[in-house]
Structure formats: C-alpha cells, structure tokens
C-alpha positions in Angstrom: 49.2 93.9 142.6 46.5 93.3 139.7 43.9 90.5 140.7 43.4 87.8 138.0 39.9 86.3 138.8 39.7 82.9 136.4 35.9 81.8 135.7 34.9 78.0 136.6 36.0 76.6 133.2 39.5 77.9 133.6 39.9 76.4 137.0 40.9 73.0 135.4 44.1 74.4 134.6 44.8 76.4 138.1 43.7 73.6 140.6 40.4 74.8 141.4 42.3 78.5 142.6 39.8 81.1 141.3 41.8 84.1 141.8 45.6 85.2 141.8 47.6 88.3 142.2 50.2 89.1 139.8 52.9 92.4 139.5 52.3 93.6 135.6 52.6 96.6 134.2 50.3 94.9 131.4 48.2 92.3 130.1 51.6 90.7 128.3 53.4 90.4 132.3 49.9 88.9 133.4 49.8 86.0 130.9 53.4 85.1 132.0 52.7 85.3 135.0 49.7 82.5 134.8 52.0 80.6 132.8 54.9 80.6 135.2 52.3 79.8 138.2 50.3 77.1 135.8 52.2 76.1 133.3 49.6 73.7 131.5 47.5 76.5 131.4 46.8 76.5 127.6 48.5 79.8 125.9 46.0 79.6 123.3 43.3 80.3 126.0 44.7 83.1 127.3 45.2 84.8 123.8 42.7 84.3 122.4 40.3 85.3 125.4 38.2 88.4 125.8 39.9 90.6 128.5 37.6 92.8 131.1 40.1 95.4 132.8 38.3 96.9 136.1 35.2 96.5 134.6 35.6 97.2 130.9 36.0 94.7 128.5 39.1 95.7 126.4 39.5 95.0 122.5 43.4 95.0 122.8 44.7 94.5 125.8 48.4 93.2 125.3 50.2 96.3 126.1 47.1 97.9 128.2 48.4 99.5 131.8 47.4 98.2 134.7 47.9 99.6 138.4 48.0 98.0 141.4 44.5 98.1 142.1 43.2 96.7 138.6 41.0 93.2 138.1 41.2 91.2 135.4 38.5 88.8 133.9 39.7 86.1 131.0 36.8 85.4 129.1 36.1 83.0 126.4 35.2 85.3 122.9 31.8 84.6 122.1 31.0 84.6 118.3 27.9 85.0 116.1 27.7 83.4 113.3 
C-alpha cells in the first residue's frame, strides 16, 4: 500500500494523523482515498498541491503509477512572483 505522509499544516483536516496508507494504482485513487477517510479535507488542497513521489517531486501526477512500496508528500506549490 502507498504511504501518504501529510505535513503539520494538513493535519487540521486529518485529526492530527500524519501519515496513512492507501491501495492506488495512482495519484487520482490516493486523493479519493483522503477524501473518503477525511472528507473536510479541502479538494482544492489536494489539487492544487505539489506532489513528491518516492522522493521526486512530480509535475503531473494524476495518472502517475504508484506500487506498493511508494511515499507520497502533498506539498503546498510555492510561487515567485
């Protein structure tokens, strides 16, 4: 199962729970999978987050594979302005 590891500010929306394991085949099964487990999770923060797959950060991870053994990190996009 992929581990989901949520970073301090996300833990308001899972109950202070700082990591979860999910079955997905991809990064679309993952976010219904956090927002079947915490459903006032905010959609818009898990789509429009920066995505780290096993150590890589990934530009487009929607339909990305993941195996059993993968980590994910949802982390906030940072912008330049």
């Amino acid at each position: 199962m992929a581990r989901i590891v949520f970073l301090a500010g996300q833990q308001a929306w899972t109950g202070g729970i700082a990591d979860i394991e999910v079955d997905a085949a991809n990064f679309r099964d993952v976010v219904a999978a956090i927002l079947q487990r915490f459903p006032s999770f905010p959609q818009q923060e898990l789509w429009g987050c920066a995505v780290a797959i096993d150590g890589e950060i990934v530009s487009k991870p929607l339909l990305e594979p993941l195996s059993a053994s993968s980590v994910l990190i949802l982390m906030r996009r940072i912008a330049a302005g």
